[in-house]
DRENDRENRO-15535 format. One record per atom (N, C-alpha, C): z, y, x; residue number from 1; residue in three letters; atom name. Coordinates in steps of 0.05 Angstrom, whole numbers, plus 32768, in hexadecimal, padded with zeros to 4 digits. Layout:
N
Z:Y:X:NUM:ALA:CA
...
END
This chain:
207
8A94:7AC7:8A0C:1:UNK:N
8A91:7AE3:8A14:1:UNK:CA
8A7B:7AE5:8A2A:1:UNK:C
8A66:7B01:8A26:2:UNK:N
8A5A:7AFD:8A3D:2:UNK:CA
8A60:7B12:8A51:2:UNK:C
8A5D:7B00:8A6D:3:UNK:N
8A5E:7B0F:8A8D:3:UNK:CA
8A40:7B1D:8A88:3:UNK:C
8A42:7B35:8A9A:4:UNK:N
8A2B:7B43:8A9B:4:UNK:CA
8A2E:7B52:8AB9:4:UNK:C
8A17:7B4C:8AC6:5:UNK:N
8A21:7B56:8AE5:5:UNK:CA
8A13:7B5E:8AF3:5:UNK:C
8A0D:7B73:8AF8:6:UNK:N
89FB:7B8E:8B05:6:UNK:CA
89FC:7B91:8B1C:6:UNK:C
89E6:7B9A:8B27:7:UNK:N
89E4:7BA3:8B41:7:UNK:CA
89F2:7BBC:8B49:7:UNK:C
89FA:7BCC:8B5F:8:UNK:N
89FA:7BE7:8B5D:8:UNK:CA
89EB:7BF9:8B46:8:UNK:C
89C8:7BF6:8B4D:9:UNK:N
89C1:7C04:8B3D:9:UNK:CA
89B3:7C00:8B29:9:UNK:C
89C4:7BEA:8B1A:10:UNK:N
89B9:7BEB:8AFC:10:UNK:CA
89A4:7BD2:8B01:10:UNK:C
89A0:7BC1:8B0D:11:UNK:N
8993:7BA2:8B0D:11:UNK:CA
89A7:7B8C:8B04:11:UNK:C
899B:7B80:8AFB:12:UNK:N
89A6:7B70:8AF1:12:UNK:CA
89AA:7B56:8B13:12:UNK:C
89C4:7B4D:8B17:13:UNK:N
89BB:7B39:8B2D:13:UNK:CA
89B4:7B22:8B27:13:UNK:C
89A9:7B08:8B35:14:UNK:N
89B0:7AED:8B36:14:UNK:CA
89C1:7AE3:8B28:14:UNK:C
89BB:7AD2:8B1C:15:UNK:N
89D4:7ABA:8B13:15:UNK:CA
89CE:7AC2:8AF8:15:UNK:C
89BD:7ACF:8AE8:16:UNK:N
89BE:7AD5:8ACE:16:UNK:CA
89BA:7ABC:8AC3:16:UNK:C
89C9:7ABC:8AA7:17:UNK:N
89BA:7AA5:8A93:17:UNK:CA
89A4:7A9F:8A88:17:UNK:C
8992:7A91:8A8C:18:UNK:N
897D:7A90:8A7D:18:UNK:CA
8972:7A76:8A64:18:UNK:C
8966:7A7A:8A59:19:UNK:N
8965:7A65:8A3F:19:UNK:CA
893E:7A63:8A39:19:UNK:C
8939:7A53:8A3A:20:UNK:N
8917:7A4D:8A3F:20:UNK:CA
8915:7A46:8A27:20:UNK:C
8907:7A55:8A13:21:UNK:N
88F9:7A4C:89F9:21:UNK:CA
88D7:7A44:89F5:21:UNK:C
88CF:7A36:8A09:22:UNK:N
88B6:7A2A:8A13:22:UNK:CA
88B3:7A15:8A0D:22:UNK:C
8898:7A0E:89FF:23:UNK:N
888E:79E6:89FF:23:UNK:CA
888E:79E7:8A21:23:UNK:C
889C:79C5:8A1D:24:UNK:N
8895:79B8:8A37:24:UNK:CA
887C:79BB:8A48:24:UNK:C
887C:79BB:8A5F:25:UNK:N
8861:79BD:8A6D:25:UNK:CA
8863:79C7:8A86:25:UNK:C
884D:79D0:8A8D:26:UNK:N
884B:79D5:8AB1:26:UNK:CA
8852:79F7:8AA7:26:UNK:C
884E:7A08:8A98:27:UNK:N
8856:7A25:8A96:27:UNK:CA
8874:7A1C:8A9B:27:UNK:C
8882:7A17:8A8A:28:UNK:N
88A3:7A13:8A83:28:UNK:CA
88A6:7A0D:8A9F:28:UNK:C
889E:79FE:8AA1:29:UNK:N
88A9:79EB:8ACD:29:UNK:CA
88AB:7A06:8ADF:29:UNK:C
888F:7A13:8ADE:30:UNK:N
8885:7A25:8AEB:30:UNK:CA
889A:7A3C:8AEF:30:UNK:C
88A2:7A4D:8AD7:31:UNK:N
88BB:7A62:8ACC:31:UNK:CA
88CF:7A57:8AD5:31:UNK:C
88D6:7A34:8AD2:32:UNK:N
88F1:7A36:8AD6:32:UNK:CA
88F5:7A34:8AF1:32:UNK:C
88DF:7A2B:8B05:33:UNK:N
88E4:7A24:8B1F:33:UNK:CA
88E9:7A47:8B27:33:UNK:C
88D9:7A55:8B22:34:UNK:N
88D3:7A6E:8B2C:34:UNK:CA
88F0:7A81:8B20:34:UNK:C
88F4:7A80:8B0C:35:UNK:N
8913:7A86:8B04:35:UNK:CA
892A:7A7F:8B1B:35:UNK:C
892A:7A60:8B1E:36:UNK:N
8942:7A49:8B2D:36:UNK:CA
8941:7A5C:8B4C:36:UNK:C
8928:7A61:8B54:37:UNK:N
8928:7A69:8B72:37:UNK:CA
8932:7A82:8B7A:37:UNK:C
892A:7A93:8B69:38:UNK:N
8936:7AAF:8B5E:38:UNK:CA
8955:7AB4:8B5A:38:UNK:C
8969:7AA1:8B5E:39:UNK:N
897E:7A9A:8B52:39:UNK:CA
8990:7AA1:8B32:39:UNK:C
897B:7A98:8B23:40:UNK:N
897B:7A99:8B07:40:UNK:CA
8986:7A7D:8AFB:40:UNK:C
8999:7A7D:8AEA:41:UNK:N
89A2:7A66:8AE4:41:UNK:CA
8998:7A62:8ACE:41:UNK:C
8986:7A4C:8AC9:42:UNK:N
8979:7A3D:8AAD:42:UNK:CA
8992:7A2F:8AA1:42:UNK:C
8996:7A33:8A84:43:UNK:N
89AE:7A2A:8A79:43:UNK:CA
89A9:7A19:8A63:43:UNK:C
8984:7A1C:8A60:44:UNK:N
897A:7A0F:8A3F:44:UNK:CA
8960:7A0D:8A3D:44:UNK:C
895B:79F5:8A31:45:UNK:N
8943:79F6:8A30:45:UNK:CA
893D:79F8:8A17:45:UNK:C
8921:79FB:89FD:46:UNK:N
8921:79EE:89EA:46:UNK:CA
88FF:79EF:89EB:46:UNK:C
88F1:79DE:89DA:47:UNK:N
88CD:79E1:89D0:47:UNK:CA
88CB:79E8:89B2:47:UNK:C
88DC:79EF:89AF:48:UNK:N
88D4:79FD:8990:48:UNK:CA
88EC:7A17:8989:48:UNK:C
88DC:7A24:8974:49:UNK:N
88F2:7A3B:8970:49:UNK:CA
8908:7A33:8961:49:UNK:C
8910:7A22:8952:50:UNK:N
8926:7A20:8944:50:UNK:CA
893F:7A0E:8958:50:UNK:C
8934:7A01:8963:51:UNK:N
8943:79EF:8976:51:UNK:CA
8949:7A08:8992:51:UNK:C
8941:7A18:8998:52:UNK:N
894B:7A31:89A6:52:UNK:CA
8957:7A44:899E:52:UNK:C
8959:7A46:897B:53:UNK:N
8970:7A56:8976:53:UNK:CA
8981:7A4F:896F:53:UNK:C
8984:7A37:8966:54:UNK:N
899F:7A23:895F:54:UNK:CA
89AD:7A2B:8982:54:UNK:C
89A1:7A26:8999:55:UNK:N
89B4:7A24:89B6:55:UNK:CA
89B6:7A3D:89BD:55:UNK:C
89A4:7A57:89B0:56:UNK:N
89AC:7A6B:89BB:56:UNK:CA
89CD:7A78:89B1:56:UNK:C
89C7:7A65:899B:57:UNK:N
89E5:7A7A:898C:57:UNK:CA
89FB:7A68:8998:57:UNK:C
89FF:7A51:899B:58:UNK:N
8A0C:7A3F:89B2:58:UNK:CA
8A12:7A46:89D1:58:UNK:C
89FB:7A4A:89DE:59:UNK:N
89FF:7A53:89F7:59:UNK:CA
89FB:7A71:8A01:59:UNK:C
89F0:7A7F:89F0:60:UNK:N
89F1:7A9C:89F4:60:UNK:CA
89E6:7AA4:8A0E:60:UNK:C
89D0:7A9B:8A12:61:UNK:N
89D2:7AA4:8A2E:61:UNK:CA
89CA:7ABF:8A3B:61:UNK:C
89C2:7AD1:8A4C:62:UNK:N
89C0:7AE3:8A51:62:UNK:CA
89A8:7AF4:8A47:62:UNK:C
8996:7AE3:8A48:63:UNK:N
8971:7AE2:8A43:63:UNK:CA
8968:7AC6:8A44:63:UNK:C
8947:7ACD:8A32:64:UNK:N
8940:7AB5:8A27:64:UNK:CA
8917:7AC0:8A2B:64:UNK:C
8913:7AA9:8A37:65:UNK:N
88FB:7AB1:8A37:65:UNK:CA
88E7:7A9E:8A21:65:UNK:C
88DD:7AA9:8A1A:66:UNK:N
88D2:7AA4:8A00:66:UNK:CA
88B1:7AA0:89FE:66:UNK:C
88A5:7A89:89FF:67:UNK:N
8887:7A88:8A00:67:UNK:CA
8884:7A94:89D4:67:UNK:C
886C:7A9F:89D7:68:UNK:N
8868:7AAB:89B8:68:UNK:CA
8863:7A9B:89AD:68:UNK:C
8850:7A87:89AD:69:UNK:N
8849:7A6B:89A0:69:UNK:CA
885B:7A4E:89A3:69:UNK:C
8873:7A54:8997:70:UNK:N
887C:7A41:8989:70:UNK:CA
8885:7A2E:896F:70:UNK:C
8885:7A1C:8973:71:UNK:N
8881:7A13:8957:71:UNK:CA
889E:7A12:8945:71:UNK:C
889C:7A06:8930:72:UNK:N
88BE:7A0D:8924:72:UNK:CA
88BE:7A2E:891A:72:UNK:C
88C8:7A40:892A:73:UNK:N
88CA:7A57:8923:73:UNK:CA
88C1:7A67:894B:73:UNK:C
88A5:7A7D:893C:74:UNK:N
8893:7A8B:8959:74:UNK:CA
88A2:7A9D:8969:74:UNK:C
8899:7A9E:8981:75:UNK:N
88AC:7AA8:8992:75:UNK:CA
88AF:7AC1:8985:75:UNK:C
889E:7AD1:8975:76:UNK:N
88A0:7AEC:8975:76:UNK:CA
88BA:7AF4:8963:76:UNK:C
88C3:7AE6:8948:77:UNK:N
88D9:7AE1:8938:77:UNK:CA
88E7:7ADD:894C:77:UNK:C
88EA:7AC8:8960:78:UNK:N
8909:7AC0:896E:78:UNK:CA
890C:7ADA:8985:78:UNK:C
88FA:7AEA:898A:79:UNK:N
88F9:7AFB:8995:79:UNK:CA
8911:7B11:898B:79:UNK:C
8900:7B1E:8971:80:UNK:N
8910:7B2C:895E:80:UNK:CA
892A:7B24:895D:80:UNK:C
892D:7B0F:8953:81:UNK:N
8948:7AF9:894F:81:UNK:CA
895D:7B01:896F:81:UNK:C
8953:7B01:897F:82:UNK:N
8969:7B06:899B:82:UNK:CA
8970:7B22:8996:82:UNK:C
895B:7B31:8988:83:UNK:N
896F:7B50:898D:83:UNK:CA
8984:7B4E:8976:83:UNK:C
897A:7B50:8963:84:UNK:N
8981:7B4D:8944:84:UNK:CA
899E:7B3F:894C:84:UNK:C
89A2:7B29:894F:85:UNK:N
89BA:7B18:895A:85:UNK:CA
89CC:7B16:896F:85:UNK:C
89C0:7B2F:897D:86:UNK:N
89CE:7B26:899A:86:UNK:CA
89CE:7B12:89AA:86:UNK:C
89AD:7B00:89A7:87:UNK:N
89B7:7AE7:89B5:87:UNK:CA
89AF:7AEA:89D3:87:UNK:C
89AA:7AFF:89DE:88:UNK:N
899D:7B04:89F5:88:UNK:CA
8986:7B18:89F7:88:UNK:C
8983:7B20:8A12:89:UNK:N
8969:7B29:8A16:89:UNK:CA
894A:7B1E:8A11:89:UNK:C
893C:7B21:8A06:90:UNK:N
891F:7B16:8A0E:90:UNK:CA
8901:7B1A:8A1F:90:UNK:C
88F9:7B04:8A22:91:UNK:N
88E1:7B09:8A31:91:UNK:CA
88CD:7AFA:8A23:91:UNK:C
88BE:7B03:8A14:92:UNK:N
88A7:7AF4:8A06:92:UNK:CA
8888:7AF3:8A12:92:UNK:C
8888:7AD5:8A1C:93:UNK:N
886B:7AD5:8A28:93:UNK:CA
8856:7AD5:8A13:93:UNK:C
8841:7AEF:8A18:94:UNK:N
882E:7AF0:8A02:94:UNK:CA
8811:7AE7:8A0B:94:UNK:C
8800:7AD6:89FB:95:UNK:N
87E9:7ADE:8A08:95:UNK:CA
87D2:7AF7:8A01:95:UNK:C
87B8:7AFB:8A11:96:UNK:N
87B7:7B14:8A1B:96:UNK:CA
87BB:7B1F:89F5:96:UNK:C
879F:7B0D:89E5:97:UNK:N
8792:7B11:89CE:97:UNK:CA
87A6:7B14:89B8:97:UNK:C
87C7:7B11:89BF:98:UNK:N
87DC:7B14:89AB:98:UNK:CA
87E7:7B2C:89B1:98:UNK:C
87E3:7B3E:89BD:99:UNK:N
87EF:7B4F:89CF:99:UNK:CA
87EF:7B62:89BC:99:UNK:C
87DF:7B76:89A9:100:UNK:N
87E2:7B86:898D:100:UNK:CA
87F6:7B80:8981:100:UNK:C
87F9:7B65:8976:101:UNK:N
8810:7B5F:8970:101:UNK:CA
882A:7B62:896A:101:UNK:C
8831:7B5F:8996:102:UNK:N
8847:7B60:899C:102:UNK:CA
884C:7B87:8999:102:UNK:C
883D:7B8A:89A6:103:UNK:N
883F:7BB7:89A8:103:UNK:CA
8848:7BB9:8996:103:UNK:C
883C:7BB2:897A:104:UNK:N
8848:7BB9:895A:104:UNK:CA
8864:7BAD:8960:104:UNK:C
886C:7B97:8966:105:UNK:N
8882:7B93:895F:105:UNK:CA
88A1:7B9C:8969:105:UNK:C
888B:7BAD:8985:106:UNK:N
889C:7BBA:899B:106:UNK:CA
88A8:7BD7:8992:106:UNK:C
8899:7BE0:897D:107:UNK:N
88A3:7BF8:896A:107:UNK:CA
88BA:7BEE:8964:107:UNK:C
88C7:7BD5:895A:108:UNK:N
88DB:7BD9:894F:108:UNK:CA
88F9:7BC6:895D:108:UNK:C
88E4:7BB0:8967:109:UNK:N
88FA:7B9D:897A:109:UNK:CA
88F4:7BA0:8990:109:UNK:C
8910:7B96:89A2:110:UNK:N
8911:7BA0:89C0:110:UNK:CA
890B:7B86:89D0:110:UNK:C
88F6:7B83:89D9:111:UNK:N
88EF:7B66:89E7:111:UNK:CA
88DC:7B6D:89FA:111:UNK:C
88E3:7B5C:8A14:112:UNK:N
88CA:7B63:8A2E:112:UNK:CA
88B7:7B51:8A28:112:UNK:C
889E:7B5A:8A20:113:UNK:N
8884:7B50:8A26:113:UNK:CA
887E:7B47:8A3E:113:UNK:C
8871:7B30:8A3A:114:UNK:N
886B:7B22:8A58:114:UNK:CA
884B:7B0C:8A53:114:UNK:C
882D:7B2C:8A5A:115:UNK:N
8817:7B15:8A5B:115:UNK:CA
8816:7AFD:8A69:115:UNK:C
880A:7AF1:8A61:116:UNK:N
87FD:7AD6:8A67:116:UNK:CA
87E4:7ADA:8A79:116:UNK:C
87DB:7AC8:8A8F:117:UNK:N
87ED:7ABC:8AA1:117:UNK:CA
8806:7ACA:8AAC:117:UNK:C
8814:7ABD:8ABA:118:UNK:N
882F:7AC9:8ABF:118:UNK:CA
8829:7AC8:8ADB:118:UNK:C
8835:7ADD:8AEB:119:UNK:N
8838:7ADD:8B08:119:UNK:CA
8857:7AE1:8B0F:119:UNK:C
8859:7AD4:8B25:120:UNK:N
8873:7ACC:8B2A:120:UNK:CA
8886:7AF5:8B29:120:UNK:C
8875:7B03:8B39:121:UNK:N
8884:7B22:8B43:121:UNK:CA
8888:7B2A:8B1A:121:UNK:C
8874:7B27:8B0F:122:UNK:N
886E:7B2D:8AF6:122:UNK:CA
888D:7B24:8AE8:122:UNK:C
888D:7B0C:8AE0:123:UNK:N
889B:7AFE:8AD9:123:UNK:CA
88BF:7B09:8ADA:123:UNK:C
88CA:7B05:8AEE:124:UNK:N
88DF:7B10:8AFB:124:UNK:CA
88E6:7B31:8B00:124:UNK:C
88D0:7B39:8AF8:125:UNK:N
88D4:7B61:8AF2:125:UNK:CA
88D8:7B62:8AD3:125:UNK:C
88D0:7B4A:8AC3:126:UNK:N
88CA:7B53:8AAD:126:UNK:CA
88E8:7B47:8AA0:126:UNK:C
88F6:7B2F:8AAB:127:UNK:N
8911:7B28:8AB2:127:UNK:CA
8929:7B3C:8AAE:127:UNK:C
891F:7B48:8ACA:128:UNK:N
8933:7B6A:8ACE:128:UNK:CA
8935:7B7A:8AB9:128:UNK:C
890F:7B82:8AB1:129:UNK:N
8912:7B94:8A9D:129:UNK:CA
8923:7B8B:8A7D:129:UNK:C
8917:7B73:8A78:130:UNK:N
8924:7B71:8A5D:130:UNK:CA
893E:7B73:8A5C:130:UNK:C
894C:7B66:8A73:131:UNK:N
896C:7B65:8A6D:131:UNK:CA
8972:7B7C:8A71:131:UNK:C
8970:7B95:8A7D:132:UNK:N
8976:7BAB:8A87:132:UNK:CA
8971:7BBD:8A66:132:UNK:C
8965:7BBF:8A69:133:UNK:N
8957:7BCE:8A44:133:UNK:CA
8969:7BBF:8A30:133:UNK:C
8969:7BA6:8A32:134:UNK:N
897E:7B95:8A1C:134:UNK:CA
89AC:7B9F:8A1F:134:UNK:C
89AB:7BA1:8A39:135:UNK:N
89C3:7BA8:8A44:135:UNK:CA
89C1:7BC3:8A33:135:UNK:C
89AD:7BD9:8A41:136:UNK:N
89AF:7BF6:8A34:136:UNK:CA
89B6:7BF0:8A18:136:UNK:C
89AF:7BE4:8A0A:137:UNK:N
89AD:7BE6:89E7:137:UNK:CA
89C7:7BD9:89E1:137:UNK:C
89C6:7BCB:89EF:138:UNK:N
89E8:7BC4:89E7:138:UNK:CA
89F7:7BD1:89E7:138:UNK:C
89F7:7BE4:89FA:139:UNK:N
8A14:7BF7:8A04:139:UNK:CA
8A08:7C13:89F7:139:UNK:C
89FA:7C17:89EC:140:UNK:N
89F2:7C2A:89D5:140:UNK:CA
8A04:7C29:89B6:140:UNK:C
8A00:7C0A:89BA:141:UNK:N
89FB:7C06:89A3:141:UNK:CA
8A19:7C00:899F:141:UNK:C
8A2F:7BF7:89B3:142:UNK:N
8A49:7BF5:89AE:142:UNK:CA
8A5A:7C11:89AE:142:UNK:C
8A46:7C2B:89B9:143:UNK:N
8A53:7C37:89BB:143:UNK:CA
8A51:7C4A:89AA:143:UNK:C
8A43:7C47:8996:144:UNK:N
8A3D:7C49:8979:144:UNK:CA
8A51:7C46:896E:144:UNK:C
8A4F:7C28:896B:145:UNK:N
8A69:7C1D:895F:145:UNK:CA
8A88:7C32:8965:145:UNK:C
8A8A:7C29:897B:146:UNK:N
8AA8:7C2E:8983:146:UNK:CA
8AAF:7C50:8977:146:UNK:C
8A8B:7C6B:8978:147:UNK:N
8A89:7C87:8970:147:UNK:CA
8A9D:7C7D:8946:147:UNK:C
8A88:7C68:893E:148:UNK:N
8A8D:7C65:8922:148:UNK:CA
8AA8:7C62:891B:148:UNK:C
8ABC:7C49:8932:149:UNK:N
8AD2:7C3B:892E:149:UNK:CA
8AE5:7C55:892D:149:UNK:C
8ADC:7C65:8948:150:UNK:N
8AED:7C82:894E:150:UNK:CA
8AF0:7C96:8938:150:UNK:C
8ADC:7CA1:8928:151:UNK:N
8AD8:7CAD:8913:151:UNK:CA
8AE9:7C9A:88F4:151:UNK:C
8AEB:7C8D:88F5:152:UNK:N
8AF0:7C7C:88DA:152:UNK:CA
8B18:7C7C:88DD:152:UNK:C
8B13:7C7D:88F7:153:UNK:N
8B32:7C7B:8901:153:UNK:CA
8B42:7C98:88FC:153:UNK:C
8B38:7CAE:8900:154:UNK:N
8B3D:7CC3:8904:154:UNK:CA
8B37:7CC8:88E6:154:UNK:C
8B2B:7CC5:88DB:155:UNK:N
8B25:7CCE:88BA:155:UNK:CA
8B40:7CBC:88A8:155:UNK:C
8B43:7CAA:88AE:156:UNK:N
8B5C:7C96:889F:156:UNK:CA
8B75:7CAB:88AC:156:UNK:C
8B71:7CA8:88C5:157:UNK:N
8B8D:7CB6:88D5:157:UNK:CA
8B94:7CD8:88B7:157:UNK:C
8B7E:7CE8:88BF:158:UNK:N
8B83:7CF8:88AE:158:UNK:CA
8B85:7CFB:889B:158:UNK:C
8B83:7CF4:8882:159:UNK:N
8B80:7CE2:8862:159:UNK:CA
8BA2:7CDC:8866:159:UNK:C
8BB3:7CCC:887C:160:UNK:N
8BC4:7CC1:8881:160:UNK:CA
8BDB:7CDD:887B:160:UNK:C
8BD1:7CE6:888B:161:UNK:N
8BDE:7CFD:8895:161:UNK:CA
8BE3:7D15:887E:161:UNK:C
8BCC:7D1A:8870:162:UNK:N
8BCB:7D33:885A:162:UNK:CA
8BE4:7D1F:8846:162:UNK:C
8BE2:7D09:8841:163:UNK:N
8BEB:7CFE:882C:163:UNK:CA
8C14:7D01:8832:163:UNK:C
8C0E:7CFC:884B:164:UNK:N
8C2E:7CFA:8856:164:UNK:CA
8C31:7D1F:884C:164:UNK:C
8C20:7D38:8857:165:UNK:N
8C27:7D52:8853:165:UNK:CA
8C2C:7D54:882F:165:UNK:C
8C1B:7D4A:8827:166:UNK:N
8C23:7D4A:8803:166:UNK:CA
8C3E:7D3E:87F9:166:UNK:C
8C42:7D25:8801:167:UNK:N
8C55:7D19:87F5:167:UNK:CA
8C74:7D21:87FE:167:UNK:C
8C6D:7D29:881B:168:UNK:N
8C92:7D2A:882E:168:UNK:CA
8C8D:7D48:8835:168:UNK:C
8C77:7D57:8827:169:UNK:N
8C76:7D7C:882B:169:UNK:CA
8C83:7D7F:8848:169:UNK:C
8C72:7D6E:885A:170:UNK:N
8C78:7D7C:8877:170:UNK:CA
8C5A:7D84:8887:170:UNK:C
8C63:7D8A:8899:171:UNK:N
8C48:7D9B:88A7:171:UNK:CA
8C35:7D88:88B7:171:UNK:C
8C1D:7D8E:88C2:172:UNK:N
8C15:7D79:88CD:172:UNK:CA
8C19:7D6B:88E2:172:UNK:C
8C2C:7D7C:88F6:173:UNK:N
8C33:7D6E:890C:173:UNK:CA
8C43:7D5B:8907:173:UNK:C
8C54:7D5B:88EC:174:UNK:N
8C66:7D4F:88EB:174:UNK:CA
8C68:7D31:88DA:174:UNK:C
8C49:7D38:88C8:175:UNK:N
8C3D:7D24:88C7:175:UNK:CA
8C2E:7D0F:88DA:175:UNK:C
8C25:7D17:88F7:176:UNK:N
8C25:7D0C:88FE:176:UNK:CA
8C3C:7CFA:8916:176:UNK:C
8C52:7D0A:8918:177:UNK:N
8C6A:7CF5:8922:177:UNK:CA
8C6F:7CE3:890D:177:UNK:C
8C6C:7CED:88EE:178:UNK:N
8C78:7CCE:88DE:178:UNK:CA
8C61:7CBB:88E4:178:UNK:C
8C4C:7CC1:88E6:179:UNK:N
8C35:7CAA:88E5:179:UNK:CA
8C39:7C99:8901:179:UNK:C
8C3E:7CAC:891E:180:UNK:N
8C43:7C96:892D:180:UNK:CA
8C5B:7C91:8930:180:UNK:C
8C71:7C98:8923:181:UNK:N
8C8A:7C8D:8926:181:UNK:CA
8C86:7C72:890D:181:UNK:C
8C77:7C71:8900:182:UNK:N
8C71:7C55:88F4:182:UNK:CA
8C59:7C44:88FD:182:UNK:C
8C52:7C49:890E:183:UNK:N
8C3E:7C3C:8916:183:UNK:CA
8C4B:7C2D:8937:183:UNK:C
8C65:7C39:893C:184:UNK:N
8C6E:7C31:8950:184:UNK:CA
8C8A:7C1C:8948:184:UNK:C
8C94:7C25:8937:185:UNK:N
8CAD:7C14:8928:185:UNK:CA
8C9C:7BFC:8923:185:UNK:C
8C84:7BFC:8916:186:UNK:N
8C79:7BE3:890F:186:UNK:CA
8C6B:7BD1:8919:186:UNK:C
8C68:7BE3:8938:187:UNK:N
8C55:7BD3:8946:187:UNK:CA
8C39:7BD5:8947:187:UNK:C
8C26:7BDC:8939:188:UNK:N
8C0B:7BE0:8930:188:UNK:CA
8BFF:7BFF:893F:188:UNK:C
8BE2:7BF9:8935:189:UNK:N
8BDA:7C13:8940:189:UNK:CA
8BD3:7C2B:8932:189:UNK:C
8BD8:7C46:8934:190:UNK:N
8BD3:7C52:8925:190:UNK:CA
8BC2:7C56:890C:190:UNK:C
8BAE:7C45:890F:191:UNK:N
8B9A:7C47:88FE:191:UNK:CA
8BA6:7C32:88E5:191:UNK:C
8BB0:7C22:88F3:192:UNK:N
8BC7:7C06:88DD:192:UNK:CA
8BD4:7C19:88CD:192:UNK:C
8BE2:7C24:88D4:193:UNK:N
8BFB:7C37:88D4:193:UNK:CA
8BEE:7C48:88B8:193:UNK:C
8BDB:7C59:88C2:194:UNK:N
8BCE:7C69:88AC:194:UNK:CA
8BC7:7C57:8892:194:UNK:C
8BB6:7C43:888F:195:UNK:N
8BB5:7C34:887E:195:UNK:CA
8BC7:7C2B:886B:195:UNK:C
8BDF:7C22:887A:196:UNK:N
8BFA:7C21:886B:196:UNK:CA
8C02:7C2B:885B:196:UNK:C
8BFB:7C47:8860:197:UNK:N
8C0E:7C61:885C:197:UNK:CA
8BFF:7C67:883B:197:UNK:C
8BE0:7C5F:8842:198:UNK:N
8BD0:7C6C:882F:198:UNK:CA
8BD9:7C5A:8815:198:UNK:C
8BD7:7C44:8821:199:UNK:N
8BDB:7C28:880F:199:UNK:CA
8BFA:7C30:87FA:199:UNK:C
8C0B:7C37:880A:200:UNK:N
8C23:7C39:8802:200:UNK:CA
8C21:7C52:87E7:200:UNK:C
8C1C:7C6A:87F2:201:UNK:N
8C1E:7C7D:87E0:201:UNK:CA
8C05:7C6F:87CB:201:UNK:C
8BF2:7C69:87D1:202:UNK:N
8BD8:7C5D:87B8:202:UNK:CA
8BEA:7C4F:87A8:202:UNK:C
8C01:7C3D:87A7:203:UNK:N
8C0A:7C27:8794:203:UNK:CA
8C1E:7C34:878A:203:UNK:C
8C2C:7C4D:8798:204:UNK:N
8C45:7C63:878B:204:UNK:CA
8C3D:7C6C:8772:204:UNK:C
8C1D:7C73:877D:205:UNK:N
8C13:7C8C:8762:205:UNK:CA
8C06:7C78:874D:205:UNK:C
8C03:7C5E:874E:206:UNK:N
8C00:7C44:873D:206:UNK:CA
8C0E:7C49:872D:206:UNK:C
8C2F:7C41:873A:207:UNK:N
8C3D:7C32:8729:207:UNK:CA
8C47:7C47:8719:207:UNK:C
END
């Protein structure tokens, strides 16, 4: 499960997870020292893209900074790959001459761009920003879900309900005490309850 843990206003604090998808070298040293001091917790390393998504789906970590030229599979795919999957936020270091590229790809995936050379203030805003934008989309995007789960629930509930007014010719309030007076005898939740119900009369008018 992941912790997620905010400032008052909407920063992300210290202690975040991070996962380094960089070849070895003095850049990688460089990010992670400048991360470590920041109080950013490095959780992973990897030098190629496939060996970074095998640990991202393992360690999940918060954000993943991502050099674009990697070998195996390019940062710009493992980029995509963190939204697409949920494996975290991203930060993809580009250089300058790839930079077209990335814009196009920013039409459609959510990833912080981060030119080449890197400066330390640079670096660590662009940290903030991705996970902050990545957080937003999440909680968009669950609360989508939960709009969908709500509607699907309420559409079965009623379906549930007309079927009980057809079959036991009672009214609708009274259809709904039988639905939760069986959804409470049995333990389950309403939406169980409705399903049952549908299930039941569907195999009556079968047999």
């Amino acid at each position: 499960m992941r912790l997620f843990i905010f400032a008052e206003e909407g920063t992300p604090l210290n202690g975040l997870r991070i996962f380094l998808a960089m070849p070895a070298g003095p850049l990688r040293d460089k990010v992670k020292d400048s991360l470590s001091r920041h109080g950013y917790v490095i959780i992973g390393e990897a030098a190629d893209g496939m060996t970074a998504l095998r640990s991202l789906h393992k360690l999940l970590p918060d954000l993943v900074i991502i050099e674009m030229q990697l070998p195996a599979l390019d940062g710009l795919e493992l980029a995509k790959l963190c939204q697409e999957e949920q494996l975290g936020a991203a930060v993809l270091l580009t250089p300058y001459n790839q930079l077209g590229t990335v814009q196009r790809a920013l039409e459609t995936w959510l990833f912080e761009p981060l030119i080449r050379p890197i400066r330390e203030e640079a670096l660590l805003a662009a940290v903030v920003t991705a996970y902050t934008h990545y957080m937003r989309e999440a909680r968009l995007t669950r609360e989508v879900h939960e709009l969908k789960e709500a509607l699907e629930k309420r559409k079965l509930i009623n379906q549930a309900k007309r079927r009980l007014m057809e079959k036991l010719h009672v009214n609708e309030d009274e259809a709904h005490r039988i639905l939760q007076r069986y959804a409470m005898n049995h333990r389950i939740a309403s939406k169980e309850a409705a399903s049952r119900i549908l299930k039941v009369y569907s195999h009556d008018e079968r047999a």
